[in-house]
C-alpha positions in Angstrom: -8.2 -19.2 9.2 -7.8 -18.2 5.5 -9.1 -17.6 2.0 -7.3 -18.8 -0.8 -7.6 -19.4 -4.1 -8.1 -22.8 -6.0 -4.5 -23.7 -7.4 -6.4 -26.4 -9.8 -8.7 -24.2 -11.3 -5.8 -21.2 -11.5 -3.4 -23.8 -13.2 -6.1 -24.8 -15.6 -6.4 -20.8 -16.5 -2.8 -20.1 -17.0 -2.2 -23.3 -19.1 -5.2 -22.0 -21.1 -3.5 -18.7 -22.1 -0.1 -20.0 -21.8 1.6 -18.5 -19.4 1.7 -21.9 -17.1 5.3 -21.2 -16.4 4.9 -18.2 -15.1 5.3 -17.4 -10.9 1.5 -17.9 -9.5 1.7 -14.0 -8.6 2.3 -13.2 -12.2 -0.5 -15.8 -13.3 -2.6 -14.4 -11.6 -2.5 -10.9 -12.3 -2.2 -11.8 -16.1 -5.6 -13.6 -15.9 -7.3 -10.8 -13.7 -6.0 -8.0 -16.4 -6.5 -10.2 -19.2 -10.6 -10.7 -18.3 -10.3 -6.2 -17.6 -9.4 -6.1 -21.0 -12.2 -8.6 -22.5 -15.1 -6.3 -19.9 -13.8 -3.0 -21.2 -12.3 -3.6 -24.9 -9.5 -1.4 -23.6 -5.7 -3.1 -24.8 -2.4 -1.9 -22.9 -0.8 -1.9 -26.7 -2.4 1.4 -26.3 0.1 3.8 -25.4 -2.1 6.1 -23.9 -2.8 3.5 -21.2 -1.0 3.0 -18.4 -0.3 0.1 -15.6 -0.2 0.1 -11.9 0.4 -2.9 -10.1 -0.2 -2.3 -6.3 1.3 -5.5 -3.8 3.1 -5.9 -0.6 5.3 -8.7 -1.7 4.8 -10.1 -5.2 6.4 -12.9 -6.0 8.1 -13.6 -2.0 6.8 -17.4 -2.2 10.3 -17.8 -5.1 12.5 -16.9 -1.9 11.4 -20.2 -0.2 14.8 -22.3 0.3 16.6 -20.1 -2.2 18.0 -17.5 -0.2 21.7 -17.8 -1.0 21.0 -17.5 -4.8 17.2 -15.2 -5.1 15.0 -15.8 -8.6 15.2 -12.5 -10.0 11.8 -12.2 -10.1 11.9 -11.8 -6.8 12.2 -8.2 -7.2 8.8 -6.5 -7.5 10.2 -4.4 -10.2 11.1 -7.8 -12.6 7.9 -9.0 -11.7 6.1 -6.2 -13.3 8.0 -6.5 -16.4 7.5 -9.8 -16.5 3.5 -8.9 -16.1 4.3 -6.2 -18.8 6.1 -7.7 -21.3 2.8 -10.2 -21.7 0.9 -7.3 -22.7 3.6 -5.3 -24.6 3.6 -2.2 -22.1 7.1 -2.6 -20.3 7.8 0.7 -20.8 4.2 2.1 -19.0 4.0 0.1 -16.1 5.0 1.3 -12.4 4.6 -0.6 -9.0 3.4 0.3 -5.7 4.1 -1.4 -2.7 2.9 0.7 0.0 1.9 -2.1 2.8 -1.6 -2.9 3.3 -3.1 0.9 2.0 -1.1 -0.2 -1.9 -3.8 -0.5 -3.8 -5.7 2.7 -2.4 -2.7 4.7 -2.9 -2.6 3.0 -6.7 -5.9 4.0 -7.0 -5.0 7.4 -6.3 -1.6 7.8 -8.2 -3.7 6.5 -11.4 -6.3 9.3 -11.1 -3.3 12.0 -10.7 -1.7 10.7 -13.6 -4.6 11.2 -16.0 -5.3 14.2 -14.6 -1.7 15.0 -15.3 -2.1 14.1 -18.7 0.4 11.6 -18.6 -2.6 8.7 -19.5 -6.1 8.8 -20.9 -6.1 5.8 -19.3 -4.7 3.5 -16.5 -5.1 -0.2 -15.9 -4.3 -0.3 -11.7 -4.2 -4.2 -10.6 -3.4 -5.1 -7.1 -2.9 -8.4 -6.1 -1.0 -10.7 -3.1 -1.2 -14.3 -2.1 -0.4 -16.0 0.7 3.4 -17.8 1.5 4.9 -19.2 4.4 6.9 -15.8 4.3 3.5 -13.8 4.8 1.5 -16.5 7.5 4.7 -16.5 9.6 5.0 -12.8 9.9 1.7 -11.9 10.5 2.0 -15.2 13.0 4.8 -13.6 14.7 2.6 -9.9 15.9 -0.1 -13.0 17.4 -2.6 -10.9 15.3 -4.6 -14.1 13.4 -7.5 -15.4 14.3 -8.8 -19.2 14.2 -11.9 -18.3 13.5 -13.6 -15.6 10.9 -12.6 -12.5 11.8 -15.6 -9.9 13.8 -14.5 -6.4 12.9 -15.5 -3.7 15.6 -16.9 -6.4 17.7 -16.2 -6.9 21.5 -15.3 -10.4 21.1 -12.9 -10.1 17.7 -9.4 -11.8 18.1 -7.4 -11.1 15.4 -7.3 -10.6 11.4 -8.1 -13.4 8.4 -5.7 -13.3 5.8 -6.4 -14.2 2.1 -4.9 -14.1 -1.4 -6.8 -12.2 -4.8 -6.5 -9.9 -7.5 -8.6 -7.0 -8.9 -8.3 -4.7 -11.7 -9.7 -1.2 -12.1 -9.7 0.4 -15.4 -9.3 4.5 -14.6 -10.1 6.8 -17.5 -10.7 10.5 -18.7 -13.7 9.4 -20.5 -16.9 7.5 -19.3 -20.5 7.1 -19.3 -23.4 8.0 -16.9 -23.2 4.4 -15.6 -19.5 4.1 -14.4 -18.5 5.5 -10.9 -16.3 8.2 -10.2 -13.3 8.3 -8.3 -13.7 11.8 -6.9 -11.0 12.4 -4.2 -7.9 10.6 -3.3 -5.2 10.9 0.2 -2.3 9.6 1.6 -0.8 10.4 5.3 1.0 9.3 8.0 0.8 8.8 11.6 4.4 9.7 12.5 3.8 7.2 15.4 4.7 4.3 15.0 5.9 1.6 12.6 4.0 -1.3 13.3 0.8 0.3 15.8 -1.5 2.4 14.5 -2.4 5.8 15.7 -3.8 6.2 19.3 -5.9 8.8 18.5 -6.7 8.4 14.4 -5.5 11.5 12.9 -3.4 10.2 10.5 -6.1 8.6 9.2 -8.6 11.6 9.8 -6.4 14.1 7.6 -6.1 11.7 4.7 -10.4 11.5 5.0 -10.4 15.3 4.6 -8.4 15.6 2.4 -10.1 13.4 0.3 -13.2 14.7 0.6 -12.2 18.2 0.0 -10.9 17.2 -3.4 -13.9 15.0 -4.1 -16.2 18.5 -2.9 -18.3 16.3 -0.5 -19.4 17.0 3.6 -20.3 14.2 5.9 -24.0 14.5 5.3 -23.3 13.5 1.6 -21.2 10.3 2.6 -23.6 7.3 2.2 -21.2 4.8 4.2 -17.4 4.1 4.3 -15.8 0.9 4.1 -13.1 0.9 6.5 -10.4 -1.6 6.5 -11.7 -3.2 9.2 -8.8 -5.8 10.6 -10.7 -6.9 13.1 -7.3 -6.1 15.5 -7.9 -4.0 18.6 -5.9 -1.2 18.0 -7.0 -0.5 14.3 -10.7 -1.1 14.9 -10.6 1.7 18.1 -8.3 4.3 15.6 -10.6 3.7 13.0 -13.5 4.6 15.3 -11.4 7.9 16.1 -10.8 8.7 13.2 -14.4 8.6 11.7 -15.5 10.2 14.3 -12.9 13.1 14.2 -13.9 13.1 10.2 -17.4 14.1 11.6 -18.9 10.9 10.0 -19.8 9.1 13.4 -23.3 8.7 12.1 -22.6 7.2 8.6 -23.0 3.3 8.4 -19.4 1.8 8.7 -18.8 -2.0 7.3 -15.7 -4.3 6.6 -15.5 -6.6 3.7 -12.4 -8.6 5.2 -14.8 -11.3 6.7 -15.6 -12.2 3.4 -12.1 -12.8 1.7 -9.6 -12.0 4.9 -7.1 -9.2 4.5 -5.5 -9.6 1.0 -3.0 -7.0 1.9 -1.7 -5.1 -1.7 -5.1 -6.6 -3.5 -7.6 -5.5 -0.9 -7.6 -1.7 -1.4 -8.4 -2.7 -5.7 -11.0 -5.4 -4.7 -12.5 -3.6 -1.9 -13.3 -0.7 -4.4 -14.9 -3.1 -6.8 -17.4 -4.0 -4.1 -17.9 -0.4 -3.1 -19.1 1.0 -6.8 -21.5 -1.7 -6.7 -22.9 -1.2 -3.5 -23.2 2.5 -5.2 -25.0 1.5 -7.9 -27.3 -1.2 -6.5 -27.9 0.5 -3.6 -27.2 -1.9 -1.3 -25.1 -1.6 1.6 -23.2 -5.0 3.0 -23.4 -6.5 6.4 -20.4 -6.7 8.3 -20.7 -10.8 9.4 -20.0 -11.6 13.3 -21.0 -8.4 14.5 -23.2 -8.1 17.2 -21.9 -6.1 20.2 -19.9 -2.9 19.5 -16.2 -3.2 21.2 -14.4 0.4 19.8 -14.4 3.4 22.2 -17.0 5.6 19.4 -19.5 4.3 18.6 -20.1 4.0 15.2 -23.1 2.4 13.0 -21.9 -1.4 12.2 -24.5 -3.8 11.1 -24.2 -7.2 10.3 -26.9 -7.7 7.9 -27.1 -6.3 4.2 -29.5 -3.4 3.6 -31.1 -0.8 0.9 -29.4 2.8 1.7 -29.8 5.6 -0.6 -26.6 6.2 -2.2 -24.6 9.2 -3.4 -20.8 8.7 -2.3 -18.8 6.5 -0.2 -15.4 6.7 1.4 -12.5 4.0 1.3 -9.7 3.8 3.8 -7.0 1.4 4.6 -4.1 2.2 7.1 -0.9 -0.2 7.5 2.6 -0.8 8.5 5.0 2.2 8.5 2.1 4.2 10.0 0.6 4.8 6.8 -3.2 5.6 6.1 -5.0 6.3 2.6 -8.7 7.4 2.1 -10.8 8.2 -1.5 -14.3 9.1 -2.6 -16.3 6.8 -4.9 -19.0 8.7 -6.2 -22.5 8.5 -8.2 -21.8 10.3 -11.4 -25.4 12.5 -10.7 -23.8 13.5 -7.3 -20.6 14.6 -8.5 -19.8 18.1 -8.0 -18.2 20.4 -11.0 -15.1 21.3 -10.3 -13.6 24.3 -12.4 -9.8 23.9 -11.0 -7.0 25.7 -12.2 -4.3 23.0 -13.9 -1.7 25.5 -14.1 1.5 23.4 -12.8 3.2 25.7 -10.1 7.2 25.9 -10.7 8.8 23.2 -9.0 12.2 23.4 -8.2 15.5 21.4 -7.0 16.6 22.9 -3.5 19.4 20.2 -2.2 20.3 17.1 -3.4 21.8 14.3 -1.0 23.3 11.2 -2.3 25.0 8.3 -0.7 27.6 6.1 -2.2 30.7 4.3 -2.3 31.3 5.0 1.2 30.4 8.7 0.5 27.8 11.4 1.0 27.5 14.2 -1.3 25.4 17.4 -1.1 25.0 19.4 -4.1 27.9 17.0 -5.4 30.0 18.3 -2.9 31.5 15.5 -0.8 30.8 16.6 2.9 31.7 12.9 4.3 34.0 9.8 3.5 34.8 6.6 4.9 37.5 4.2 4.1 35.5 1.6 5.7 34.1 -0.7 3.1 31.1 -2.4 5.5 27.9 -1.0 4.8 26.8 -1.5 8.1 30.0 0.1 10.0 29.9 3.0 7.6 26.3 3.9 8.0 26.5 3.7 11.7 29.7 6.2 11.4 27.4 8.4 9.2 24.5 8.8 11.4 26.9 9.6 14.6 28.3 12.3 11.6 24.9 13.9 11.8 24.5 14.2 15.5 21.6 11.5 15.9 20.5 10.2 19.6 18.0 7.9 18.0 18.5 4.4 19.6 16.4 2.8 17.7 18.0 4.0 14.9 20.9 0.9 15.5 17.8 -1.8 15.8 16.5 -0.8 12.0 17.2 -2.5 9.1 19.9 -1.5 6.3 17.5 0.1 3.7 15.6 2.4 6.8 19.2 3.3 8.1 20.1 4.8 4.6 16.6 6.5 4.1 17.3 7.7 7.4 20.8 8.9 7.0 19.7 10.6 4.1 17.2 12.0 5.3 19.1 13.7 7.7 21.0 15.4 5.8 18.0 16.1 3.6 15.6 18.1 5.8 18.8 19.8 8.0 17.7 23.1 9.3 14.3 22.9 7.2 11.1 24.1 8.7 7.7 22.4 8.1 4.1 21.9 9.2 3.2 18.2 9.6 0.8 18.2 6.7 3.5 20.4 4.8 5.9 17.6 3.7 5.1 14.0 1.8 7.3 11.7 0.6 7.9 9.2 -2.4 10.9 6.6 -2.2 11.7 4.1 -4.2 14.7 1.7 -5.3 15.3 -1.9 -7.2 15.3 -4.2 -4.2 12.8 -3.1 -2.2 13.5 -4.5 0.9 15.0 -8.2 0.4 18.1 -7.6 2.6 15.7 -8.0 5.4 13.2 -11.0 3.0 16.4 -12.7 2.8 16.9 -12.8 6.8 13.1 -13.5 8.0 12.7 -15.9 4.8 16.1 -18.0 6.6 15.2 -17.6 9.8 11.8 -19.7 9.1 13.4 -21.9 6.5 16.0 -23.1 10.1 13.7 -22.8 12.1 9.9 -22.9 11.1 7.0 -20.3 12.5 8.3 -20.0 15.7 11.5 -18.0 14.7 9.9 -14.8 13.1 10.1 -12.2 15.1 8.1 -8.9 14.7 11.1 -7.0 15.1 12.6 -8.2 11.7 9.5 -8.8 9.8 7.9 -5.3 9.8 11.0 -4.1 8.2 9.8 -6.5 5.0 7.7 -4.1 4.2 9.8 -1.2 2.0 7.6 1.6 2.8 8.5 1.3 6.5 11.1 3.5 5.7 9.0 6.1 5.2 7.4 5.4 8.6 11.0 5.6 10.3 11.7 9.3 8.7 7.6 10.1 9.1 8.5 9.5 13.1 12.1 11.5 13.5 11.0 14.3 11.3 6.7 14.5 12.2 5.6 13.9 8.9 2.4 13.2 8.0 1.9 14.2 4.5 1.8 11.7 1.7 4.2 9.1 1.7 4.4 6.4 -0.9 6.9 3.7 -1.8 7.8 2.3 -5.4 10.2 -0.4 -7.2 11.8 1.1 -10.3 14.4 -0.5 -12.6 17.8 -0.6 -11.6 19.4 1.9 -14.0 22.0 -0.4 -14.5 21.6 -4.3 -14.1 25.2 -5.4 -13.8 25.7 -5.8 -10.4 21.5 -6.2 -9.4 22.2 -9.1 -6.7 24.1 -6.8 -5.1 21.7 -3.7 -4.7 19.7 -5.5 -1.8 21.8 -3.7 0.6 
């Protein structure tokens, strides 16, 4: 079982504002930011105003049966120029694709950059629909249900995907009406890359953290909205994690029976429905629940009801073991904060790079291999570095150069867990491995995706891989940027 969205009526809208020709994804995110614009009167021509566009896989549905010869747009970055270049603000928009916690951890990277001055404000848009590519995959883990999904419940059997978009407008200035967004974390479980935590801290020190910038304790949390999958494993972490967060007593729901998981738009649309449920007081059922199934226990109800409100927390957690939790807040609850903004002194300590068969420290070549395979030379470059890591031969190419480089990154650096985050990103995200789930189900239909290749076509599991080998669980986020130079861009998916 699914949501999706009416193609008739989303053709009708595109045609309307002409941008018919357009990829669906695009169309749709066009249409969601155009009616943000209308609500707010605030234009991206603005060049104080920024764009975030938060997704797990953007346009993927253009791979379908053109594997050999990919649409360009196929690359989350092109995408988001495309999206861009409608509005005239190629030059201020940045993606996130960050698994199923994206549009939390856009959420979050809007309010830093405001408060870095970088923006007034931000436009953050997250949005996903469902392909063949994405139903197969998620097919493949057995983790869909037939029927709507029961979050926390005993008897739940498995997620309900769906497709959307949502917009958020973030900005320095507002009124005593609008909502604020108050506190903002991302961690890792350095666990695993498809399983979630076994006993919810990841999860737990992105909550804290959160709530320690937002200046809230658990007795001022209202209710959370969890992200609620309605899998085993996630619903019991989540119920660890709460509890761990000291908020075992606050009223706990999941929106996903409503619209299924919409993956890089739920963390943006969930929101929406949480600063209403602020404002109007009204908390909302979680539908199908009736008998608790997690190991702590935690208040669920199925039915809508009146709550007094002062601040709610957010959370998502996905693939690559990573989790994300903010604070939504009543502007009349919302502690003053007198923070010092003076920017500590960052500095450059080592530089790795890897390339043309070489790695380089400092610009100091330290390793060369005549051996023009990728695959043959980053196998010989990870024995190089000493590695025992088995599974490092069953990752994918992009995870096996984070990896590498990682390696040679962090050697003989000493951290804390909660010491060390991470941002990645690169122009291709991770179609090596699209390419190779995307043929094995064009051959071979659902039954051919395996698990083992399909969690890798999700970029940020790289992250996940280095999060494990070197206990990381600080923030971790993954972006698309721009090849710097587009003349050999079919190429740069390995």
């Amino acid at each position: 079982m699914a949501a999706t969205l009416s193609q008739e009526r989303l053709q009708q809208q595109a045609e309307a504002i002409g941008v018919s020709g357009y990829p669906r994804m695009e169309q749709l995110f066009i249409l969601t930011i155009n009616e943000l614009i209308r609500q707010s009167g605030q234009t991206l021509e603005d060049k104080t105003c920024g764009l975030i566009l938060s997704t797990t896989k953007g346009n993927i549905d253009l791979l379908a049966r053109h594997t050999e010869h990919p649409d360009e747009a196929v690359f989350l970055w092109k995408m988001a120029e495309n999206i861009a270049g409608y509005f005239h603000a190629e030059e201020r928009v940045h993606v996130i694709s960050n698994a199923c916690i994206s549009g939390v951890s856009a959420l979050i990277a809007g309010k830093r950059m405001i408060e870095n001055g970088i923006y007034r404000r931000v436009i953050v848009a997250g949005g996903d629909l469902l392909s063949h590519f994405i139903t197969s995959g998620f097919g493949s883990f057995r983790s869909l249900s037939s029927r709507p999904c029961r979050p926390y419940d005993s008897s739940r059997d498995g997620l309900n995907l769906g497709e959307a978009c949502g917009a958020v407008l973030l900005s320095s200035e507002g009124t005593e009406e609008h909502v604020i967004l108050s506190g903002g974390a991302v961690s890792n479980d350095a666990n695993h890359i498809s399983g979630p935590s076994r006993t919810g801290d990841g999860l737990y020190f992105a909550i804290r953290q959160a709530m320690q910038e937002a200046g809230t304790a658990p007795q001022d949390i209202s209710f959370v909205n969890a992200h609620g999958t309605a899998t085993l494993y996630n619903d019991e972490m989540e119920s660890k994690a709460l509890t761990l967060a000291h908020l075992e007593q606050v009223p706990v729901h999941s929106l996903k029976p409503y619209f299924g998981h919409t993956l890089g738009a739920s963390g943006i649309i969930e929101s929406i429905v949480c600063m209403h449920e602020l404002k109007q007081g009204i908390l909302f059922g979680t539908p199908g629940y009736e008998t608790p199934g997690i190991p702590m226990p935690i208040p669920v109800y199925a039915t809508h009801r009146s709550i007094p409100m002062k601040h709610c927390v957010k959370t998502a957690s996905g693939f690559g073991g990573c989790n994300a939790a903010i604070v939504l807040s009543l502007p009349e609850y919302t502690p003053f904060k007198d923070e010092d903004n003076t920017l500590p002194e960052i500095r450059c300590t080592r530089e790795v790079r890897i390339e043309n068969s070489s790695v380089f420290i400092n610009n100091e070549l330290i390793f060369h291999s005549e051996e023009p395979d990728f695959g043959t030379f980053i196998r010989d470059t990870y024995k190089k570095t000493c590695g025992n890591n088995l599974k490092f031969y069953k990752m994918d190419d992009l995870c096996k150069l984070g990896y590498v480089a990682a390696e040679y990154l962090l050697e003989g650096k000493t951290f804390a867990p909660l010491e060390m985050g991470m941002l990645l990103a690169n122009a291709a995200s991770s179609l090596h491995t699209d390419i190779r789930h995307q043929q094995l189900i064009d051959r071979e239909g659902d039954q051919a995706a395996s698990p083992a290749v399909f969690v890798y076509t999700l970029p940020n599991v790289v992250s996940g891989e280095i999060c494990i080998r070197h206990k990381i669980q600080g923030e971790n986020t993954f972006s698309s940027l721009k090849p710097i130079s587009r003349k050999n861009w079919k190429d740069t998916h390995v």
